[in-house]
C-alpha positions as CSV (number, residue, x, y, z in Angstrom):
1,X,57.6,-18.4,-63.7
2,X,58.7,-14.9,-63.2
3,X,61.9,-13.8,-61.4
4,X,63.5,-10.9,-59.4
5,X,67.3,-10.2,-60.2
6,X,68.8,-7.9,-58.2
7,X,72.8,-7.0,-58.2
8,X,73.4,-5.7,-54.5
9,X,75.5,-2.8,-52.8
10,X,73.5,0.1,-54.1
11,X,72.6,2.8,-52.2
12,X,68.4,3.8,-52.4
13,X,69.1,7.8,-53.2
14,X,65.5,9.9,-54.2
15,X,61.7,9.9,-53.1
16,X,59.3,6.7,-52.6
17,X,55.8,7.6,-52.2
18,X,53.6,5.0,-50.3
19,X,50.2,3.4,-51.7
20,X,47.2,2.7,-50.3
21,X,47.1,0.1,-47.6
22,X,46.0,-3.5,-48.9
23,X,44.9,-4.4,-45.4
24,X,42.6,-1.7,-45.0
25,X,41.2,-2.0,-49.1
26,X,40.0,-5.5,-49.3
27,X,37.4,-5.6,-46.2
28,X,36.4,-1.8,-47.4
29,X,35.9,-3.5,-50.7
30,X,33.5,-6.2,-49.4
31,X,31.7,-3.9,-47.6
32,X,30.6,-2.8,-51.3
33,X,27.5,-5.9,-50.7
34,X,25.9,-3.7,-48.0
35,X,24.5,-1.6,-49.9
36,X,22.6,-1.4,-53.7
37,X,24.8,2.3,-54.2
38,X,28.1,2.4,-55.6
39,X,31.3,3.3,-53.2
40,X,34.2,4.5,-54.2
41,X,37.7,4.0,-53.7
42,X,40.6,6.2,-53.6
43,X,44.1,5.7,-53.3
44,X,43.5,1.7,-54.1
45,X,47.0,-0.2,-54.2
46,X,46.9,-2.0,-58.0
47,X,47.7,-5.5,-56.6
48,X,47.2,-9.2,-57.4
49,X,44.8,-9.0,-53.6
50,X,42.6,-6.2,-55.2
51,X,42.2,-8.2,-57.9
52,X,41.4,-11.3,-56.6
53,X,39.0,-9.5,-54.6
54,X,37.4,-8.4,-57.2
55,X,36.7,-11.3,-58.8
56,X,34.8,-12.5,-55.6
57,X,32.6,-9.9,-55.4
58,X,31.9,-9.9,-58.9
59,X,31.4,-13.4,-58.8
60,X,28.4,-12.4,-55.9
61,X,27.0,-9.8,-58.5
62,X,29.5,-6.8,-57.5
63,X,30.3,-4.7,-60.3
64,X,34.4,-4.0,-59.9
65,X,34.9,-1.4,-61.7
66,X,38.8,-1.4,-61.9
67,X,39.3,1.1,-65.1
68,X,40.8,3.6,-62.9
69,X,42.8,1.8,-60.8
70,X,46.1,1.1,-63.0
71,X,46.3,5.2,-64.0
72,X,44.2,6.9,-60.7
73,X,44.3,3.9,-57.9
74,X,40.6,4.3,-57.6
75,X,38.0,1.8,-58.2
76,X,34.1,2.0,-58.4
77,X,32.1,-0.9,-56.4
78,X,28.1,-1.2,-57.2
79,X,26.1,-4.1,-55.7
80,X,22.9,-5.2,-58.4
81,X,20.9,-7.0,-56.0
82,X,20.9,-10.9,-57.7
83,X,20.5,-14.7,-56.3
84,X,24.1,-15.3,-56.0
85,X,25.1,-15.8,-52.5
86,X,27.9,-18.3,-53.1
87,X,31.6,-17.7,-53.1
88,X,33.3,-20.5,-54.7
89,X,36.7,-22.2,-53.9
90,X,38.8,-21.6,-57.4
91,X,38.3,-17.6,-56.4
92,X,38.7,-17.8,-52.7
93,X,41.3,-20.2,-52.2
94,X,44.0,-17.6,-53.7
95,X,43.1,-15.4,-50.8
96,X,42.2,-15.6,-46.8
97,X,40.3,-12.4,-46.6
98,X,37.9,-14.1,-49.1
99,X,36.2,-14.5,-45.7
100,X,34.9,-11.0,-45.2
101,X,32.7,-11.3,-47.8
102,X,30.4,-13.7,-45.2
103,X,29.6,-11.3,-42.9
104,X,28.0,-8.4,-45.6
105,X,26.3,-11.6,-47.7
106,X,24.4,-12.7,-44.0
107,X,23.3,-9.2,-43.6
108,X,22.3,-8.6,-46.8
109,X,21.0,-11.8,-48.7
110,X,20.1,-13.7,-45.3
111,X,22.3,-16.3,-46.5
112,X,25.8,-17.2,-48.1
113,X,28.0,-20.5,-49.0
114,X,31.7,-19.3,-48.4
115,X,34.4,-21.9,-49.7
116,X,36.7,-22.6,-46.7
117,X,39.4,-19.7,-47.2
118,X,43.2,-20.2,-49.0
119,X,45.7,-18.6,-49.2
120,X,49.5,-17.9,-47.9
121,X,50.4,-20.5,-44.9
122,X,51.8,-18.8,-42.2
123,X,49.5,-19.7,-39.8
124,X,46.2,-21.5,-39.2
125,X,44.0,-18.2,-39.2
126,X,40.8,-20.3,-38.2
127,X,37.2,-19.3,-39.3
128,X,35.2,-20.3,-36.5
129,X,35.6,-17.1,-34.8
130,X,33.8,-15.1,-37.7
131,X,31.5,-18.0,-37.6
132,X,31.0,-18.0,-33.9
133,X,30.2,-14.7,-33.4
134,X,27.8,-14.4,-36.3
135,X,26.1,-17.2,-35.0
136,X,25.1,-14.9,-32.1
137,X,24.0,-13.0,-34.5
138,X,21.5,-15.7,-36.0
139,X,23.1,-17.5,-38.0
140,X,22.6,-21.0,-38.6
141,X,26.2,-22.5,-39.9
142,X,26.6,-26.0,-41.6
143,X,30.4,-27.0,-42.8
144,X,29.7,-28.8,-46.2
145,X,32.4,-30.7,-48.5
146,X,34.6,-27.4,-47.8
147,X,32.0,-25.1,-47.8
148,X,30.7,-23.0,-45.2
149,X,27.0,-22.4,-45.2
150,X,24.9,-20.3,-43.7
151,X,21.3,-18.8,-43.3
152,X,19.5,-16.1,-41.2
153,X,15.9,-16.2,-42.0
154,X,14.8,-13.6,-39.8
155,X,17.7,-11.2,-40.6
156,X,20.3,-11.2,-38.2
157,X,19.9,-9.1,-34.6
158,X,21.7,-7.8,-32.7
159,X,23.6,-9.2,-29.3
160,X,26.6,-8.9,-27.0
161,X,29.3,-10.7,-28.6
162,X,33.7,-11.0,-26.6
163,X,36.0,-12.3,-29.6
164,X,37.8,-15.7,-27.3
165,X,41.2,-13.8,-29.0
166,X,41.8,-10.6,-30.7
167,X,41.5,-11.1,-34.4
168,X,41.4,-8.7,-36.9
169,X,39.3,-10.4,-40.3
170,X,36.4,-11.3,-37.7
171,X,36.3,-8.4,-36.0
172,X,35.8,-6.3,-39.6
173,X,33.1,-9.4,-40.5
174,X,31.3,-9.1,-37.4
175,X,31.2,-5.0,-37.5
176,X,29.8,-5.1,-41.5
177,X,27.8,-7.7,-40.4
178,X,25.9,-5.9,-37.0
179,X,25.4,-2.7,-39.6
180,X,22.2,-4.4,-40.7
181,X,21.3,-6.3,-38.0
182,X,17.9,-5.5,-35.7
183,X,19.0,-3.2,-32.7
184,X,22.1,-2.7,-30.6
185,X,25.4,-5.4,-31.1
186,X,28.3,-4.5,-28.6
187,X,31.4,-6.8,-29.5
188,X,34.4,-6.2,-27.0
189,X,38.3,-7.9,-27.4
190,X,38.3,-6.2,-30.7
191,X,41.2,-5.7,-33.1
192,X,41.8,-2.0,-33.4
193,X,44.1,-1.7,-36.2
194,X,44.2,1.5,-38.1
195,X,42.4,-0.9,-40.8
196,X,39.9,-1.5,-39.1
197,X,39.6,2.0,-37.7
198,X,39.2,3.0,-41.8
199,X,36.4,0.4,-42.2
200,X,34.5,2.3,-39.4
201,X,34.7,5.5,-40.6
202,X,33.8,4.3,-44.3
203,X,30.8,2.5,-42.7
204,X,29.9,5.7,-40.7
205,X,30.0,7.2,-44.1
206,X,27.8,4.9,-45.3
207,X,25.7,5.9,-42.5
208,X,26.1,3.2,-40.4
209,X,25.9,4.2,-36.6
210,X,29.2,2.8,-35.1
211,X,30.5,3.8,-31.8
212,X,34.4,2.5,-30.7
213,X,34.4,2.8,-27.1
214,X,37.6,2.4,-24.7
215,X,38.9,-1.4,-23.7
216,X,38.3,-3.1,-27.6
217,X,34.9,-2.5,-27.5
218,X,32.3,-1.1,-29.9
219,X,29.0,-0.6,-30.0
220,X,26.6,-0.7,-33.1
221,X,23.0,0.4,-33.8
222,X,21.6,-1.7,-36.5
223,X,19.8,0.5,-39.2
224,X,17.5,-0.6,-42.3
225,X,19.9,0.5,-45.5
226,X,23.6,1.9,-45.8
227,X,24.0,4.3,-49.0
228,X,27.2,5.0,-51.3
229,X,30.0,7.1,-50.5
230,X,33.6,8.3,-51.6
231,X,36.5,7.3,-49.2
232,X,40.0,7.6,-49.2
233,X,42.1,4.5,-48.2
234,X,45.1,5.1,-45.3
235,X,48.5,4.8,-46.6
236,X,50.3,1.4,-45.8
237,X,52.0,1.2,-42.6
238,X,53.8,-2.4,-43.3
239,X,55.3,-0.3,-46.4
240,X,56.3,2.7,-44.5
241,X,58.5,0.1,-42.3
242,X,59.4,-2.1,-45.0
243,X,61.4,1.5,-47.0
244,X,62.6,2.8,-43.9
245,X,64.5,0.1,-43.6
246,X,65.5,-0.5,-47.1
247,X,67.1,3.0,-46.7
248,X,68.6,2.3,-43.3
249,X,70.4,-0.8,-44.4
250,X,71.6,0.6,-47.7
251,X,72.9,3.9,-46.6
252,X,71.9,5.9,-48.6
253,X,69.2,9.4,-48.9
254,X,65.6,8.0,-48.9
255,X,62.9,10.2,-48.7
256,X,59.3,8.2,-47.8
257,X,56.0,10.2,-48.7
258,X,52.3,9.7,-47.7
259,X,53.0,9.0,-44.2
260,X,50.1,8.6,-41.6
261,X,52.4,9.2,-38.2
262,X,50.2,7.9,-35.8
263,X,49.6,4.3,-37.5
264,X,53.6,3.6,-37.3
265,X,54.2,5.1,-33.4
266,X,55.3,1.3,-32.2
267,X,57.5,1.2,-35.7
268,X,59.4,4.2,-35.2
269,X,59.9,3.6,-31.3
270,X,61.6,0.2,-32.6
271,X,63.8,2.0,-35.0
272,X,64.5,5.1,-32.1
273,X,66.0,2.3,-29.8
274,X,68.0,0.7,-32.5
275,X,69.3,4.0,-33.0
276,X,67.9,5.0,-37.0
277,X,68.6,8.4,-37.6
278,X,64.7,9.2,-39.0
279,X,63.8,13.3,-39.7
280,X,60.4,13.7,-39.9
281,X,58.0,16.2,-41.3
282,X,54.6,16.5,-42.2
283,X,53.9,13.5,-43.6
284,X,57.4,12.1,-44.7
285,X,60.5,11.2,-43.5
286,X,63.8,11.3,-44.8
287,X,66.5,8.5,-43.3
288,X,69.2,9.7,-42.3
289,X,72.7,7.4,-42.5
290,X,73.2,5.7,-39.0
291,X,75.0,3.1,-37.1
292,X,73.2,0.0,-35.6
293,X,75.0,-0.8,-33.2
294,X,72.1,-1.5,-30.5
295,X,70.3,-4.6,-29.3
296,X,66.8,-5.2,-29.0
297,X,64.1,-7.5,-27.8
298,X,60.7,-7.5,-30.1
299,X,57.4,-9.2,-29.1
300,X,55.1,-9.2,-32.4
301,X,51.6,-8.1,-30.9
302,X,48.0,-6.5,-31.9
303,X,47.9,-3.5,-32.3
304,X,49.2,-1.1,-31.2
305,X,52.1,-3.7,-30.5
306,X,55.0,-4.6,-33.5
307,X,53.5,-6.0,-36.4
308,X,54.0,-9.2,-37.2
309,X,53.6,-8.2,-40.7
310,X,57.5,-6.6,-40.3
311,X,58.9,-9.1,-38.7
312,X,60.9,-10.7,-41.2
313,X,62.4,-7.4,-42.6
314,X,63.5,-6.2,-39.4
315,X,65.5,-9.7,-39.4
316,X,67.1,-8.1,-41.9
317,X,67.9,-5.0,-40.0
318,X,68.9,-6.6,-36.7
319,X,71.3,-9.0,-38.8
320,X,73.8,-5.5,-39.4
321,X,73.5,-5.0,-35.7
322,X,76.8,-5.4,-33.6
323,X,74.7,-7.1,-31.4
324,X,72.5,-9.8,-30.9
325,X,68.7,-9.5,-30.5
326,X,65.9,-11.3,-29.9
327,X,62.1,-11.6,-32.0
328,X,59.4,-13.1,-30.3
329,X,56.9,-14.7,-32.8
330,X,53.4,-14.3,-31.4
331,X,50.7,-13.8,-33.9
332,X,51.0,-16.9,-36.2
333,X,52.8,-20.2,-35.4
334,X,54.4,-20.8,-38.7
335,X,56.6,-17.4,-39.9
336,X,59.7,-17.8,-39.8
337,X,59.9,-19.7,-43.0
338,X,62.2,-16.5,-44.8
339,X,64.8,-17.8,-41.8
340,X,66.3,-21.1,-43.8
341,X,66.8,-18.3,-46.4
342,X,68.6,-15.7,-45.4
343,X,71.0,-17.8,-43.5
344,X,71.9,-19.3,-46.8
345,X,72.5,-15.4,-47.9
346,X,74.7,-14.7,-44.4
347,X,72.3,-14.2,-41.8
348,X,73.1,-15.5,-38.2
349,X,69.6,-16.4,-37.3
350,X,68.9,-19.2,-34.4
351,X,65.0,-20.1,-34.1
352,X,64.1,-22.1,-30.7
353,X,60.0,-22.4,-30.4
354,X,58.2,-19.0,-31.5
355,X,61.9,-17.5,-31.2
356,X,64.9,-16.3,-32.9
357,X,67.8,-14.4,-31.9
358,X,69.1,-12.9,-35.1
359,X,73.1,-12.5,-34.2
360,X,75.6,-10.2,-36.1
361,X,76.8,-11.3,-39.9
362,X,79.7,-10.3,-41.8
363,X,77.5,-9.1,-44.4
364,X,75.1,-11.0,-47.0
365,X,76.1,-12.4,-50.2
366,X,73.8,-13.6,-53.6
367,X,72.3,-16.6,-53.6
368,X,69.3,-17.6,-55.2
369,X,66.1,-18.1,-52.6
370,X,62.9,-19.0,-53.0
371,X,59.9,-16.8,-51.6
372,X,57.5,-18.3,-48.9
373,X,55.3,-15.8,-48.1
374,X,54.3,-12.2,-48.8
375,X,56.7,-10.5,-45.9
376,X,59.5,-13.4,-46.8
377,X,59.5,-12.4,-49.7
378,X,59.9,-8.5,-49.7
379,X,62.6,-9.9,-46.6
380,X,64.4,-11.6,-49.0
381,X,64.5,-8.1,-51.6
382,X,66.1,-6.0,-48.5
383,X,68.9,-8.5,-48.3
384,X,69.7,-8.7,-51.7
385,X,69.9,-4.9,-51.8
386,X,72.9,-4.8,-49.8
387,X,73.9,-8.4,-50.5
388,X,77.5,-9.1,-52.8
389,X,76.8,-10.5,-55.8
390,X,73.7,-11.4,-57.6
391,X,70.3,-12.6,-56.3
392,X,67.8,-14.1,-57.9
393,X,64.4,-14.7,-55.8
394,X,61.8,-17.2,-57.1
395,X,58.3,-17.3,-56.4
396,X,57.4,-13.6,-56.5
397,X,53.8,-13.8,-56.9
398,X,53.8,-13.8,-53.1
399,X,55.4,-9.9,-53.5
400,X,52.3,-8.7,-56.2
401,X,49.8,-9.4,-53.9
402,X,51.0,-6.9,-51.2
403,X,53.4,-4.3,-52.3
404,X,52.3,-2.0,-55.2
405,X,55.6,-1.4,-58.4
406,X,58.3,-2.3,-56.0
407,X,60.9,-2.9,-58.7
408,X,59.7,0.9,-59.7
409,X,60.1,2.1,-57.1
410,X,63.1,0.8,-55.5
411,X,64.9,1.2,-59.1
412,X,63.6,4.5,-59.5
413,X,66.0,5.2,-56.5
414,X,68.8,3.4,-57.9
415,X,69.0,-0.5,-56.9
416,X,69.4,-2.5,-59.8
417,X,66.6,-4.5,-59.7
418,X,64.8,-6.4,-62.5
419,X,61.9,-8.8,-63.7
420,X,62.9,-12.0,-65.5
């Protein structure tokens, strides 16, 4: 099983460009079964997700055209209207958002059999809120040795539909989904996530008549057929945070490209009050050496609250702080696993309930740790960065399914960092 070595106490000097958001890509992807015309996808993150994806939705009769994706990050999606409506567990299990392909296959085939989603266990994530709200729909829903099934004779129609709590897979489910569907669907307690702000404007492309109104609400018109399109995925915001504080804790001259600024206003407010030096311009930012000397208190939200997707990096951060702050866990029950870790590296990290207080350290040392998750995992990189000694973090699949040639990258701007 492969490996990440690093040796610590370099500084990141030079230029890291930032890819394609995996968040926004995979529901964009599925949205591919709506219609029989082929989209296309620019600035695609190459990543073990996008993959996995792919299989799925070739697996349903999607051709994933991935030729271009190593060399351009662009792929070609084309839906060849077939009889397979079923998306089976070896494919899905390696991947939650598996689960968006439900939604389109509804709309589309009147039917699908979804395995019961995998993936990374941070949290419960449950499905009956996609199911629930395409039920009102017209869906019929039967839970089968694993399998969730599912028909709409009639086509699906449209109807008002509240989310019972904000969640952003079946909000993008329940939007592909009303495209189709017979007349008007309003949904309100939406996610509103950039992500999901992308899927809109791709489906609008598409020609789908989609209307986000004030309060999480939006309103769709049903129409008969989407078409193809060309669309442009936004840049990743988790990444954006994730470098910015890779240079901050390193000291050294990072420069991050590809910057959308208004999908990270809630990051850099966190950094502002910690007191990271950040100079921005058009669409980069170049960190600037600075003292953390602050405390902070940090509730993970929905957006536009802090992501809980950088939580466990800004652990990281807050551990060089002179003082001690506080992380409130509110988005899934079970992430602080990367915690047990970097305390064994130096951290000063106390969990009570869906808390921790992350206290100053005398500085982290190598150790070797094993990877839990996706945002553990690329935790557990930024410590070893500036850690004494060697590192050497197991399980890294969990980082090649979310962040696109991060060894490149981050050696590319001089940490010695390498695959084993």
């Amino acid at each position: 099983m492969e490996k990440i070595v690093i040796i610590g106490e370099e500084p990141l000097q030079g230029t890291i460009a930032i890819s394609g958001s995996k968040n926004a890509s995979l529901p964009l992807m599925a949205a591919s079964i709506l219609t029989d015309e082929t989209i296309t996808l620019n600035n695609t993150p190459n990543l073990a997700d996008i993959h996995t994806m792919g299989s799925v939705l070739d697996s349903l009769g999607v051709n994933f055209d991935k030729t271009r994706l190593i060399d351009n990050n662009q792929i070609q999606l084309t839906y060849k209207e077939s009889n397979r409506a079923l998306a089976e567990y070896d494919l899905v299990r390696k991947m939650r958002a598996s689960i968006l392909v439900l939604g389109p296959l509804l709309a589309r085939k009147r039917e699908a059999t979804v395995s019961m989603p995998g993936g990374c266990a941070i949290g419960a994530r449950p499905v009956n809120i996609h199911v629930d709200a395409l039920a009102k729909l017209g869906g019929e829903f039967n839970l089968e040795k694993g399998y969730i099934k599912c028909e709409a004779k009639s086509g699906l129609k449209g109807a008002k539909i509240k989310l019972p709590m904000i969640s952003v897979g079946a909000t993008e489910n329940i939007i592909m989904a009303a495209t189709l569907a017979k007349g008007e669907t309003e949904i309100s307690n939406i996610a509103i996530e950039p992500e999901i702000i992308d899927l809109i404007d791709c489906l609008k492309a598409m020609g789908g008549k989609i209307e986000i109104q004030p309060d999480r609400k939006v309103l769709i018109q049903g129409v008969d057929e989407l078409h193809g399109t060309t669309h442009t995925i936004i840049p990743d915001r988790i990444e954006v945070g994730t470098y910015i504080i890779a240079g901050a804790i390193t000291k050294g001259e990072l420069e991050i490209k590809n910057i959308n600024f208004e999908h990270i206003e809630n990051l850099l407010l966190a950094f502002d009050n910690l007191g990271i030096d950040l100079l921005k311009d058009k669409d980069s930012l170049k960190i600037k050496e600075s003292n953390i000397n602050k405390s902070i208190e940090l509730d993970t939200k929905e957006y536009p609250g802090f992501p809980t997707d950088l939580q466990a990096q800004m652990m990281v951060l807050l551990s060089l702080s002179k003082n001690s702050s506080v992380i409130r866990e509110n988005i899934f029950e079970n992430r602080f696993m990367h915690v047990p870790e970097l305390n064994r590296m130096g951290a000063n990290i106390e969990i009570i309930g869906s808390q921790a207080t992350v206290k100053p350290c005398s500085g982290f040392s190598g150790a070797q740790v094993m990877a839990t998750d996706l945002r553990a995992s690329v935790s557990l990189v930024l410590a070893s960065l500036i850690a004494k000694g060697e590192t050497t973090i197991n399980r890294v699949y969990h980082l090649d399914r979310g962040y696109e040639k991060l060894e490149d990258k981050l050696a590319a701007c001089g940490a010695n960092i390498k695959r084993v």
